[in-house]
MARBA-3410 file (N, C-alpha, C, O; in Angstrom, 1 decimal):
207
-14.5,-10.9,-2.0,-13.2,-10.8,-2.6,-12.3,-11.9,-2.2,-12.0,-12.0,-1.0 ~ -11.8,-12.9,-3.1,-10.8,-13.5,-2.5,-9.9,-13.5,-3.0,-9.7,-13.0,-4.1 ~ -8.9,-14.2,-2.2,-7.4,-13.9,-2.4,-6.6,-15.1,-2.9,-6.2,-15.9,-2.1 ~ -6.4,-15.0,-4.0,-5.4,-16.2,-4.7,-4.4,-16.1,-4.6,-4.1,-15.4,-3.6 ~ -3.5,-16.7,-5.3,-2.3,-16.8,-5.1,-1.4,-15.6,-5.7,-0.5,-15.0,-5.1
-1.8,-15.4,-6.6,-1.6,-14.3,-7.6,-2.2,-12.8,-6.7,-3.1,-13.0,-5.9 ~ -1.7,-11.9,-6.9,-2.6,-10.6,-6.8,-3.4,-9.9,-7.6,-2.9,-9.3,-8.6 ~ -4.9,-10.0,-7.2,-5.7,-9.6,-8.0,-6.0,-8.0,-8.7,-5.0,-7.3,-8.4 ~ -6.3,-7.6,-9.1,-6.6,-6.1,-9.4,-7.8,-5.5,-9.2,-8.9,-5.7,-9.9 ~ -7.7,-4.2,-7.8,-8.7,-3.5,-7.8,-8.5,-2.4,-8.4,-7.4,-1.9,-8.1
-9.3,-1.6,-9.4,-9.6,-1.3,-9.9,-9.8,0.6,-9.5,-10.9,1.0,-9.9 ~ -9.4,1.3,-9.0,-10.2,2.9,-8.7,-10.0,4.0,-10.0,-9.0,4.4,-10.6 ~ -11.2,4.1,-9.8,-12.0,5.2,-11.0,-11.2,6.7,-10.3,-10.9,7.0,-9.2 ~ -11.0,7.4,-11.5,-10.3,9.1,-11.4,-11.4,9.5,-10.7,-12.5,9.1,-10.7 ~ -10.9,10.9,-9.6,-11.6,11.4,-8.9,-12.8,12.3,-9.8,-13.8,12.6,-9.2
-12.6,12.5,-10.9,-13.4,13.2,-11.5,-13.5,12.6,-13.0,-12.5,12.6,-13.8 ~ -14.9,12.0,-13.6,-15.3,11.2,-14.6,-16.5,11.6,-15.7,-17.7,11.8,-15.5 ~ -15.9,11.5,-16.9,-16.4,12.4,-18.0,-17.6,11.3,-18.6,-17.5,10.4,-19.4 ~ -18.5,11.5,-17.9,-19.8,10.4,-18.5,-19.9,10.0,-20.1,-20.5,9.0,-20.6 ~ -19.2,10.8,-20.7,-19.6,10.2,-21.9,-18.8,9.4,-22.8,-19.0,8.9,-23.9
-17.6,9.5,-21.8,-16.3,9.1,-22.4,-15.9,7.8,-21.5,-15.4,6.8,-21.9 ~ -16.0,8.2,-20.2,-15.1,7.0,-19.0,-16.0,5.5,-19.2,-15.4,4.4,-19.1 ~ -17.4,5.5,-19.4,-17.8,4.0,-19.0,-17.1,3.4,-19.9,-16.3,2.5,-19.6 ~ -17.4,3.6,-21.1,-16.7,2.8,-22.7,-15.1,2.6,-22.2,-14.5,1.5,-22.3 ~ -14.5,3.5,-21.8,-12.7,3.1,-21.0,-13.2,2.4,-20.2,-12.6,1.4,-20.5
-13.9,2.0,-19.2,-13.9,1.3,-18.5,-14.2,-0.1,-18.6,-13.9,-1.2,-18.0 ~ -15.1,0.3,-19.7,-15.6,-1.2,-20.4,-14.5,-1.9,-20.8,-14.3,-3.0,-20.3 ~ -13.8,-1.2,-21.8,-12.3,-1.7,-22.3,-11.1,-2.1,-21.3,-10.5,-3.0,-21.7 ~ -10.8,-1.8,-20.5,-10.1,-2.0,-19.1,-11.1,-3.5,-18.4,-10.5,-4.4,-17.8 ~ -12.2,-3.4,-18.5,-12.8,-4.3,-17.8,-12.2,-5.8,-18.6,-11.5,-6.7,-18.1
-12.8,-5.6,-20.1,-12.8,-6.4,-20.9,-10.9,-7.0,-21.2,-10.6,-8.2,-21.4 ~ -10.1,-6.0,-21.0,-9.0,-6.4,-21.1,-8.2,-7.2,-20.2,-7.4,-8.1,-20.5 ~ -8.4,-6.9,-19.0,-8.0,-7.6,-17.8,-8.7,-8.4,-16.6,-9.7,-7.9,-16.1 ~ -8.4,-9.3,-16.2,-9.5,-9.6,-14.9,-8.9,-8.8,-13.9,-7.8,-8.6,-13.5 ~ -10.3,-8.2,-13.6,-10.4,-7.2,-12.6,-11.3,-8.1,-11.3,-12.3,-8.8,-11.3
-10.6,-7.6,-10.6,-11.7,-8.2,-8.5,-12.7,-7.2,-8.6,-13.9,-7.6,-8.8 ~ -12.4,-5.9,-8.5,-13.3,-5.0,-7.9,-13.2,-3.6,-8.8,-12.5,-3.5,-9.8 ~ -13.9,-2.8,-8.4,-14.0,-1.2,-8.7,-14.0,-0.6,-7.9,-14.4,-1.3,-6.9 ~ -13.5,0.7,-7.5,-13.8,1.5,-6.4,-14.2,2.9,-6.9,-13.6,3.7,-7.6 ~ -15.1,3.0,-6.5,-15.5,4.8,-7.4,-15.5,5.5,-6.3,-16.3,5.6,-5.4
-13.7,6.3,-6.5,-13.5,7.2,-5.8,-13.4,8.7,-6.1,-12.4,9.3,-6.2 ~ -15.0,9.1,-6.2,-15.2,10.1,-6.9,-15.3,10.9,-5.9,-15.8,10.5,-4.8 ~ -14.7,12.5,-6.0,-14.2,14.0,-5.5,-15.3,14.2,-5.5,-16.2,13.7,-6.2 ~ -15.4,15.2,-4.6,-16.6,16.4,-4.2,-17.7,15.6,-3.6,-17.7,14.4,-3.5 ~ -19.0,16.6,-3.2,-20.2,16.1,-2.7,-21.7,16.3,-3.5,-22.8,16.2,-3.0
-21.6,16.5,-4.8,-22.5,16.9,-5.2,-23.7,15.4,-5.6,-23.4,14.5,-6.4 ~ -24.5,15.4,-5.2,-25.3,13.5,-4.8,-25.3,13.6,-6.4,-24.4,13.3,-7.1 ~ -26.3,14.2,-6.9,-26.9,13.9,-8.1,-25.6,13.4,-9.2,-25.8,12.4,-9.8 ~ -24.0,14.4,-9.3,-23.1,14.0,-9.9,-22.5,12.9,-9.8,-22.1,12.3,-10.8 ~ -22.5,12.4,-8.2,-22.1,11.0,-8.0,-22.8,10.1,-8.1,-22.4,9.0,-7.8
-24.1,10.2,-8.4,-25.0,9.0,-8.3,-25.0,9.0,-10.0,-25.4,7.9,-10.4 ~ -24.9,9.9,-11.1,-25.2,9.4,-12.3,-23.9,8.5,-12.4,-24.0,7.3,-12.5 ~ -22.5,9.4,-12.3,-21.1,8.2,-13.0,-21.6,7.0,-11.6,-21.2,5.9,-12.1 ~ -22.0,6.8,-10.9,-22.4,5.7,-10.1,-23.1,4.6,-11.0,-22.7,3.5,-11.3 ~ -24.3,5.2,-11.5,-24.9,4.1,-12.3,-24.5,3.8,-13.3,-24.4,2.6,-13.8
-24.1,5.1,-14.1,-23.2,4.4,-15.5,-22.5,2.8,-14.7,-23.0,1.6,-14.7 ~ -20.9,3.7,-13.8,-19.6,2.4,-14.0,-20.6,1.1,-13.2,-20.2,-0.1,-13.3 ~ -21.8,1.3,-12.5,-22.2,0.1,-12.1,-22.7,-0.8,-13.1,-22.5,-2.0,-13.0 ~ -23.7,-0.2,-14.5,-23.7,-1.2,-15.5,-22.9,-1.7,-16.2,-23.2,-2.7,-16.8 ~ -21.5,-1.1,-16.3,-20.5,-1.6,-16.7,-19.8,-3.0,-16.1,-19.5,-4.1,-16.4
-19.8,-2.2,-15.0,-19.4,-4.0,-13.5,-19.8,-4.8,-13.8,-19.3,-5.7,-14.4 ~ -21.5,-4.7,-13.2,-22.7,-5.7,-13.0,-22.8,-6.5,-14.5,-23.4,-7.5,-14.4 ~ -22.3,-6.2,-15.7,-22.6,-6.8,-16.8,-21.5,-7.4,-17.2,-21.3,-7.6,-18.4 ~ -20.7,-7.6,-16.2,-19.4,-8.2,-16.1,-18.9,-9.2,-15.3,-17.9,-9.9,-15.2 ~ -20.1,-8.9,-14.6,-20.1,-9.6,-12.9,-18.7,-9.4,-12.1,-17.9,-10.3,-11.7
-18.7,-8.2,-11.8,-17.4,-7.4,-11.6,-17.8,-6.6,-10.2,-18.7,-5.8,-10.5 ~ -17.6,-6.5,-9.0,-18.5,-6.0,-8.2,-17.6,-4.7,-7.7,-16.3,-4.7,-7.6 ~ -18.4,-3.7,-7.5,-18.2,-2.3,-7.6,-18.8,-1.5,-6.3,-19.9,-1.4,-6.0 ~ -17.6,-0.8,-5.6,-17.5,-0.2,-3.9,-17.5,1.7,-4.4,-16.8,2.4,-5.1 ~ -18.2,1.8,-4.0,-17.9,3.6,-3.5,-17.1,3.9,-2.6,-16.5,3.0,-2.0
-16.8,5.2,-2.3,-15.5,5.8,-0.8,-15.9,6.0,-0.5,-16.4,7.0,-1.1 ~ -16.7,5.8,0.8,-17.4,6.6,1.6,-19.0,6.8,1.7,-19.7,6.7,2.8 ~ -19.4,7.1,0.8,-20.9,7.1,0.7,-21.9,6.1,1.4,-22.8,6.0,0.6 ~ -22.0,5.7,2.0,-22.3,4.6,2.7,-24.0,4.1,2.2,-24.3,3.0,1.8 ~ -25.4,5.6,2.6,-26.6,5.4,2.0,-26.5,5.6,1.0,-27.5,5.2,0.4
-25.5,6.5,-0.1,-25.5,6.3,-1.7,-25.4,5.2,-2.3,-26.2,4.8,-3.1 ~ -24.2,4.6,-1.7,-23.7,3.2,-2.1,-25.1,2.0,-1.8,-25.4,1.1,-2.6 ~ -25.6,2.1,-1.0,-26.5,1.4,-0.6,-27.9,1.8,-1.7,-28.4,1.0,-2.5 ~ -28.4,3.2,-1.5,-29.9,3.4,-2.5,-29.1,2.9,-4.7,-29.8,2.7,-5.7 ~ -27.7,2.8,-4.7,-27.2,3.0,-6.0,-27.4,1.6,-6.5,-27.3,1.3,-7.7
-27.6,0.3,-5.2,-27.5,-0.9,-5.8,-25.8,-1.4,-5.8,-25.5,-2.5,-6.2 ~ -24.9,-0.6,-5.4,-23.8,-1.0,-5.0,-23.4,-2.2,-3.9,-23.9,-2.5,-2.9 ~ -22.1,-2.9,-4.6,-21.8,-4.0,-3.6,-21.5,-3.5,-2.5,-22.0,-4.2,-1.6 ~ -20.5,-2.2,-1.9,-20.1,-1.3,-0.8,-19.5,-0.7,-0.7,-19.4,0.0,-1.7 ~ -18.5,-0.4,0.3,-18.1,1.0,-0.1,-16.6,0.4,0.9,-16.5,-0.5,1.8
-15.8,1.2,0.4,-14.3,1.7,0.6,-14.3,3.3,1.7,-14.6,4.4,1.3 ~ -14.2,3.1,2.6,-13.8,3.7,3.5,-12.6,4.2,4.5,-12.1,3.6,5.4 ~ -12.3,6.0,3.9,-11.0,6.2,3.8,-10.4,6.8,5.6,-9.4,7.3,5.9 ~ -11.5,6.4,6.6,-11.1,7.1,8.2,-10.3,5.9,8.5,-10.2,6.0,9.8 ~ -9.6,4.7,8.0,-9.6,3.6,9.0,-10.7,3.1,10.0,-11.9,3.3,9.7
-10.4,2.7,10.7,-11.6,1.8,11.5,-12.5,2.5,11.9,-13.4,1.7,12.3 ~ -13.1,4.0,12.0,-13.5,4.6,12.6,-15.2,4.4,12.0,-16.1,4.5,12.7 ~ -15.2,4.2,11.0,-16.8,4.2,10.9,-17.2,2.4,10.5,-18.3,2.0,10.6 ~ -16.3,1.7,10.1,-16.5,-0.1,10.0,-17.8,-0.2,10.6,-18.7,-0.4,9.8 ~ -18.2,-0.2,12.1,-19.1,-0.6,13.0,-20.2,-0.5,11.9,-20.7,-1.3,11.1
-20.4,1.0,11.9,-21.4,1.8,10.9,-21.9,1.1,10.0,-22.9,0.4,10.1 ~ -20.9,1.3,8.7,-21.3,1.1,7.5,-21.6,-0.4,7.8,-22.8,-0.6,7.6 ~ -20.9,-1.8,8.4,-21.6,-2.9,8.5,-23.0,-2.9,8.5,-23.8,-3.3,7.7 ~ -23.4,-2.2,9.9,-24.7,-2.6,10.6,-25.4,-1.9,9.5,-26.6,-2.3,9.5 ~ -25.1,-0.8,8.5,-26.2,-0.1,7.6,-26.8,-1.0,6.8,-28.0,-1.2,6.6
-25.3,-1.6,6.1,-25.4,-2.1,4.4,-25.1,-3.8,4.7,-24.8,-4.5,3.7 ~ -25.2,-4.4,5.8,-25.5,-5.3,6.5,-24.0,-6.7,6.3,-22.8,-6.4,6.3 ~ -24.6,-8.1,6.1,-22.7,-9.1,6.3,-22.7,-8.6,5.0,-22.2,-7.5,4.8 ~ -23.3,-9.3,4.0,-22.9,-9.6,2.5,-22.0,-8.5,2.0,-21.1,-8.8,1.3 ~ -22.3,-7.0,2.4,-21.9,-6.1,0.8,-20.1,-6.1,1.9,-19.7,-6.6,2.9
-19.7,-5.1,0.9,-18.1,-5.6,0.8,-17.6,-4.1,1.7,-17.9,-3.0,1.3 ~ -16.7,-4.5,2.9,-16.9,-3.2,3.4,-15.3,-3.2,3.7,-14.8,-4.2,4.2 ~ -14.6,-2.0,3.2,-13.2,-2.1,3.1,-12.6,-0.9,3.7,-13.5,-0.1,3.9 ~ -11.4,-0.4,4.2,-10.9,0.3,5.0,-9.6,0.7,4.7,-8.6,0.0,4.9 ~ -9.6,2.1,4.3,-7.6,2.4,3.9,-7.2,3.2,5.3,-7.7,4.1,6.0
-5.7,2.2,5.2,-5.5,2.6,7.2,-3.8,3.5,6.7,-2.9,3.6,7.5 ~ -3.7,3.9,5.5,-2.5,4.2,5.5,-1.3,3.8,5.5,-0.8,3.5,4.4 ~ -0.7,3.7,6.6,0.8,3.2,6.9,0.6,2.1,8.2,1.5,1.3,8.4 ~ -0.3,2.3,8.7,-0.6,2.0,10.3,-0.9,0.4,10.4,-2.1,0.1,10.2 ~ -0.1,-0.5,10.6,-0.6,-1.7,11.2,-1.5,-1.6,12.4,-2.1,-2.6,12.4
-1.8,-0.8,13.2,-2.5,-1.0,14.1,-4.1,-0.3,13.7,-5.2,-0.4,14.3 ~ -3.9,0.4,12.5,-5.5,0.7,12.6,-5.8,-0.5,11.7,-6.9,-1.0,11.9 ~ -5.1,-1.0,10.8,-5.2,-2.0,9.8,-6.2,-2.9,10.7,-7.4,-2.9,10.5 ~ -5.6,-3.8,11.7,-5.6,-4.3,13.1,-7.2,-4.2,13.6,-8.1,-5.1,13.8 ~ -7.3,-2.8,13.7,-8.8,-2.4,14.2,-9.8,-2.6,13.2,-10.9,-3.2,13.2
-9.5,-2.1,12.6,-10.7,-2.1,11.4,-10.5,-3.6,10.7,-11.2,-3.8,9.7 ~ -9.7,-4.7,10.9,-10.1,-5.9,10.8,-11.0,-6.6,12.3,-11.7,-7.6,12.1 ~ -11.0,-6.3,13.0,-11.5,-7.0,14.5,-13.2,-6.2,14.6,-14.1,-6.5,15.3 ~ -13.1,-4.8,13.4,-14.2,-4.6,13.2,-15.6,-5.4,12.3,-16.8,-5.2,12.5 ~ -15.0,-6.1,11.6,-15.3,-6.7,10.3,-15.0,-6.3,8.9,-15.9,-6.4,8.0
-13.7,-5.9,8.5,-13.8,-5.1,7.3,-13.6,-6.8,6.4,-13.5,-8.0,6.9 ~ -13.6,-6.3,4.9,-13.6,-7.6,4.2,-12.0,-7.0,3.6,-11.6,-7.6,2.6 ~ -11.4,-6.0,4.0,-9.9,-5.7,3.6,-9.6,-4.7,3.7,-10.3,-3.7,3.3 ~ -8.2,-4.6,4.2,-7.9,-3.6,4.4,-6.5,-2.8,3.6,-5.4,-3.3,3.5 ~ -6.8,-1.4,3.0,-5.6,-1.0,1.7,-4.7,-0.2,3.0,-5.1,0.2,4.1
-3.5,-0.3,2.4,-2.5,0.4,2.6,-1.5,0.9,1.6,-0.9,0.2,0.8 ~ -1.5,2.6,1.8,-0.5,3.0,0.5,-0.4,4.8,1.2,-1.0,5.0,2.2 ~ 0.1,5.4,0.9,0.8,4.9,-0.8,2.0,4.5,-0.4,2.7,4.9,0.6 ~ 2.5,3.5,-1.6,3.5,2.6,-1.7,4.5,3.2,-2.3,5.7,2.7,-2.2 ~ 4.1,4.4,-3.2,5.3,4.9,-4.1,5.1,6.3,-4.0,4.2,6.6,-3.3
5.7,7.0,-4.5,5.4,8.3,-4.3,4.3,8.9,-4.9,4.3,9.1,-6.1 ~ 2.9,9.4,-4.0,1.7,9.9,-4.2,1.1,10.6,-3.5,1.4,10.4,-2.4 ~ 0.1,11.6,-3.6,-0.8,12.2,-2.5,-1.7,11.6,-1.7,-2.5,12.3,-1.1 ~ -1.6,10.5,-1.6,-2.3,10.1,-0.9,-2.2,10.5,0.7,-1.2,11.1,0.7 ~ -2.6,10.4,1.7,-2.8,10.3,3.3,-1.7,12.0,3.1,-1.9,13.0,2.4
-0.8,11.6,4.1,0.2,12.4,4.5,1.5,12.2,3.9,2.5,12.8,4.4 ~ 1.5,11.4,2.9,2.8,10.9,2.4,3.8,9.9,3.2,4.8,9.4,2.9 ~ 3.0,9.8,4.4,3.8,8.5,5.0,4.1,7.1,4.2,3.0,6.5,4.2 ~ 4.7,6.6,3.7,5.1,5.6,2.5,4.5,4.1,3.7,4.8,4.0,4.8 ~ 3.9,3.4,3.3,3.6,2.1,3.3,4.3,1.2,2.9,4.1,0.6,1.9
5.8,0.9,4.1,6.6,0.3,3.3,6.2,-1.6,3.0,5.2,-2.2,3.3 ~ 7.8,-2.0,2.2,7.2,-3.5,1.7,7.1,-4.1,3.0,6.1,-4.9,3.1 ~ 7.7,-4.1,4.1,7.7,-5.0,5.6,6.7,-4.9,6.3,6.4,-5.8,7.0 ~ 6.0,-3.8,6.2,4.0,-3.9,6.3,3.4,-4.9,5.6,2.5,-5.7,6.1 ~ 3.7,-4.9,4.6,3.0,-6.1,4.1,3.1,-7.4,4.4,2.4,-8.3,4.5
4.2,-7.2,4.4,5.2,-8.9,4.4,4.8,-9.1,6.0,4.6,-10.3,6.2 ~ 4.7,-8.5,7.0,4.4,-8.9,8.0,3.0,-9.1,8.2,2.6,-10.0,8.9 ~ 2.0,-8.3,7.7,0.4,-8.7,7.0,0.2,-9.6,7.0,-0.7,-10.1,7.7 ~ 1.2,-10.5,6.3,0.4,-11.5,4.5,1.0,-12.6,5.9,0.3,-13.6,6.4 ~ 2.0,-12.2,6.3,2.4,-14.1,7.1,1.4,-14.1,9.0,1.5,-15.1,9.7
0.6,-12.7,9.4,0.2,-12.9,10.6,-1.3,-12.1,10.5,-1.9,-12.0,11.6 ~ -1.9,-11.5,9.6,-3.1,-11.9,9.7,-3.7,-12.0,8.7,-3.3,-11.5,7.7 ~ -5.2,-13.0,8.7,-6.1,-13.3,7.8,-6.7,-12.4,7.0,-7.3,-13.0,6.1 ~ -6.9,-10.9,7.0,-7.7,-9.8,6.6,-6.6,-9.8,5.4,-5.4,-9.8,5.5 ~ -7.5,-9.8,3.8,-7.2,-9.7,2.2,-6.6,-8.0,2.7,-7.1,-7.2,3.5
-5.2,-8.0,2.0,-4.4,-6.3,1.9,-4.7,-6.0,0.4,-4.7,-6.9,-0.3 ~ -4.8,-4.7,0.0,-4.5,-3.8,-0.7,-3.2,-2.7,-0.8,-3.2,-1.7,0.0 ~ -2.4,-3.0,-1.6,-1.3,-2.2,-1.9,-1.9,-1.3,-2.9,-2.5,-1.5,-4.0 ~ -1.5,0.2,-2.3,-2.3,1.2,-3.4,-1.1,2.4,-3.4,-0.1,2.5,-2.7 ~ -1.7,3.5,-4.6,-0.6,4.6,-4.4,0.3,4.6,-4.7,1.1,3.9,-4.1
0.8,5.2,-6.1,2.1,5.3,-6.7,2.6,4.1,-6.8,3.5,3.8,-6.1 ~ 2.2,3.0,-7.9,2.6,2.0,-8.1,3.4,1.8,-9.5,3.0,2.1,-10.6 ~ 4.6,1.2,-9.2,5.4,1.5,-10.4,5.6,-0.5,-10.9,5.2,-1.5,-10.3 ~ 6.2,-0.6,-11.8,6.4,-1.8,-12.1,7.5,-2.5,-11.0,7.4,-3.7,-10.7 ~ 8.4,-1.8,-10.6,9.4,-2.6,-9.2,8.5,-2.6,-7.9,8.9,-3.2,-6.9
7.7,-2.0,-8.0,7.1,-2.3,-6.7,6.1,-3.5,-6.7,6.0,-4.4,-5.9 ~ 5.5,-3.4,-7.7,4.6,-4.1,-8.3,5.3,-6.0,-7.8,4.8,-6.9,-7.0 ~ 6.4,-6.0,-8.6,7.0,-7.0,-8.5,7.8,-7.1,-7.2,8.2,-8.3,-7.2 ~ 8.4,-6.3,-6.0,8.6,-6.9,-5.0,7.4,-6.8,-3.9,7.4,-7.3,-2.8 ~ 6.4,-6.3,-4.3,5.2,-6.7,-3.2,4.1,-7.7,-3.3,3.2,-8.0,-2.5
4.5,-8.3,-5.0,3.2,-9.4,-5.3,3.4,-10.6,-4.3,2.4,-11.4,-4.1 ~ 4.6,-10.9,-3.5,4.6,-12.2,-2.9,3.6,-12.0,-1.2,3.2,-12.8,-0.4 ~ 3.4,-10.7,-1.1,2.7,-10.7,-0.1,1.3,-9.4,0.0,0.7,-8.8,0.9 ~ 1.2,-9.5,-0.9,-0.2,-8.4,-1.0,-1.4,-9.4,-2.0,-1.2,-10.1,-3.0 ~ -2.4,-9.0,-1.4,-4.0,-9.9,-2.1,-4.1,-9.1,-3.2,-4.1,-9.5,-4.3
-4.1,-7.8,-2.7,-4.9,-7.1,-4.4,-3.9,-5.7,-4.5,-3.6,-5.1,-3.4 ~ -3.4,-5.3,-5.8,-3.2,-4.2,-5.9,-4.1,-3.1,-6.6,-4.4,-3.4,-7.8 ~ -4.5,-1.8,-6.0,-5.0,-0.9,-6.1,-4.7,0.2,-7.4,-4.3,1.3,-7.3 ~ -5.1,-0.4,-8.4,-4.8,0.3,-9.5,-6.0,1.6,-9.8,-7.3,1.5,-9.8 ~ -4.9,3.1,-10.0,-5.9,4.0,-10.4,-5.4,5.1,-12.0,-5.3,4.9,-13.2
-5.0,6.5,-10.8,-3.9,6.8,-11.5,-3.1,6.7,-12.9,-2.8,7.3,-13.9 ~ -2.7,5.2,-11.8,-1.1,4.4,-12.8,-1.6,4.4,-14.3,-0.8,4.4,-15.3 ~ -3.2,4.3,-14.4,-3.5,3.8,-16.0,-3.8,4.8,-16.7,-3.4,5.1,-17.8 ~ -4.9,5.6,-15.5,-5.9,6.4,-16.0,-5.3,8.0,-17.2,-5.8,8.8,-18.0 ~ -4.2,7.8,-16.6,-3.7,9.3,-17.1,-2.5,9.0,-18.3,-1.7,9.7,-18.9
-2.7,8.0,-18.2,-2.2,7.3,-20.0,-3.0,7.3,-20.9,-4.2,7.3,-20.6 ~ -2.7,7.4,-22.3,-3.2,7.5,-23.5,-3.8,6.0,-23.8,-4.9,6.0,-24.4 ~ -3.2,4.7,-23.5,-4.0,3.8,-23.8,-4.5,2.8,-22.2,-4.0,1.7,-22.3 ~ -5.3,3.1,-20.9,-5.1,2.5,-20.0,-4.9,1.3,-20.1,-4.1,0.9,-19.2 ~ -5.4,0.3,-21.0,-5.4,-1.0,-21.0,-4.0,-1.5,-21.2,-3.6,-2.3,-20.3
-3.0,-1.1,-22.4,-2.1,-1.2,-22.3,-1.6,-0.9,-21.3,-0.8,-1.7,-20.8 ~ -1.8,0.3,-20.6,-0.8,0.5,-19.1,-0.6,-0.7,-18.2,0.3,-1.3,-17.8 ~ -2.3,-0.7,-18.2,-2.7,-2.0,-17.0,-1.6,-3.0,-17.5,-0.5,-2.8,-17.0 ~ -1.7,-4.0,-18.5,-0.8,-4.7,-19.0,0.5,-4.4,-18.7,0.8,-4.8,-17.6 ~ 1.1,-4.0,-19.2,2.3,-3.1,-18.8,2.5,-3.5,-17.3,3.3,-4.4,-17.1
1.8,-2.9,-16.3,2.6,-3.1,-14.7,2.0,-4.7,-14.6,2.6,-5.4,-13.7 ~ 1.1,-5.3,-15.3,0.8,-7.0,-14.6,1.8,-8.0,-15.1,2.0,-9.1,-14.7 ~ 2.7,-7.4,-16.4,3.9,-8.1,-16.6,5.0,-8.0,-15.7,6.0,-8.7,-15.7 ~ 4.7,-7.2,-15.0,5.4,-7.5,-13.9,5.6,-7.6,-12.2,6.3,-7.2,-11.2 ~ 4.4,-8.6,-12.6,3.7,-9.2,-11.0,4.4,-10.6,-11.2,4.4,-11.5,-12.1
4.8,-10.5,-10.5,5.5,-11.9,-9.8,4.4,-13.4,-9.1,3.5,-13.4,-8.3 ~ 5.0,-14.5,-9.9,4.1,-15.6,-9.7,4.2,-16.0,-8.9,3.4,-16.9,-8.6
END
């Protein structure tokens, strides 16, 4: 994943995804915007459920050349052909999933609010690390991830950030000067047209 100038867009899939309907939305969201990444952060534990919407949104990616992380699953993500996985303990399992799914696949880390797990789970090897939520959401414990986390991020360490979580268009636009990627899920998904949504908050990312 790299980090331009601009903030890129990652991409997370609804916790719960209607196979017959979400790849084609996703296609369209794909096709509409340049997207960095995917994250399929699919609810519950049932393998067989997560590994089918797994291969659907992966042909979708891969035929996009769009590379696509699971939450957590570490040997799902790994037997699915996945680039890697997003991992929601902070630093606590990094070591792990590295040494499993080895340098190349993409191994990422949401630390919440916390510069200091941010911190650890970069010195672990993450390839980035999210922090959110940024606006009001369920994410973590509702601790807000404010903008001076980032801003102090972006100017003292090298590790690509993720702004995720309740992302509105003002936030959008006072955190693009210091955040790599923002974490789009949610914001689109529960709109009537996502692509338009998407559109909608990237008019107002700041150059």
């Amino acid at each position: 994943m790299d980090t331009p100038e601009q903030p890129q867009i990652y991409l997370i899939t609804p916790p719960t995804i209607t196979l017959s309907a979400f790849p084609d939305q996703l296609a369209r969201v794909l096709d509409g915007s340049e997207i960095a990444c995917i994250r399929l952060a699919l609810a519950g534990s049932d393998e067989d459920t997560i590994a089918r919407a797994a291969d659907a949104c992966r042909e979708v990616a891969h035929a996009r050349d769009v590379a696509i992380v699971m939450s957590n699953h570490v040997l799902l993500a790994q037997r699915l052909g996945l680039d890697g996985v997003h991992l929601d303990d902070g630093a606590r399992s990094v070591r792990a999933a590295r040494k499993e799914l080895g340098v190349d696949a993409i191994v990422g880390s949401f630390c919440g609010a916390s510069s200091h797990d941010g911190m650890t789970a970069g010195e672990a090897g993450v390839d980035y690390v999210a922090f959110g939520p940024v606006g009001t959401s369920s994410l973590g414990d509702g601790t807000l991830a404010e903008n001076d986390l980032f801003q102090w991020w972006s100017e003292m360490i090298e590790v690509p950030v993720v702004a995720e979580g309740g992302l509105t268009p003002d936030l959008i636009r006072s955190l693009s000067p210091c955040t790599d990627f923002f974490g789009i899920g949610n914001e689109i998904w529960s709109a009537e047209d996502p692509v338009a949504a998407l559109n909608a908050l990237l008019e107002s990312m700041v150059s």
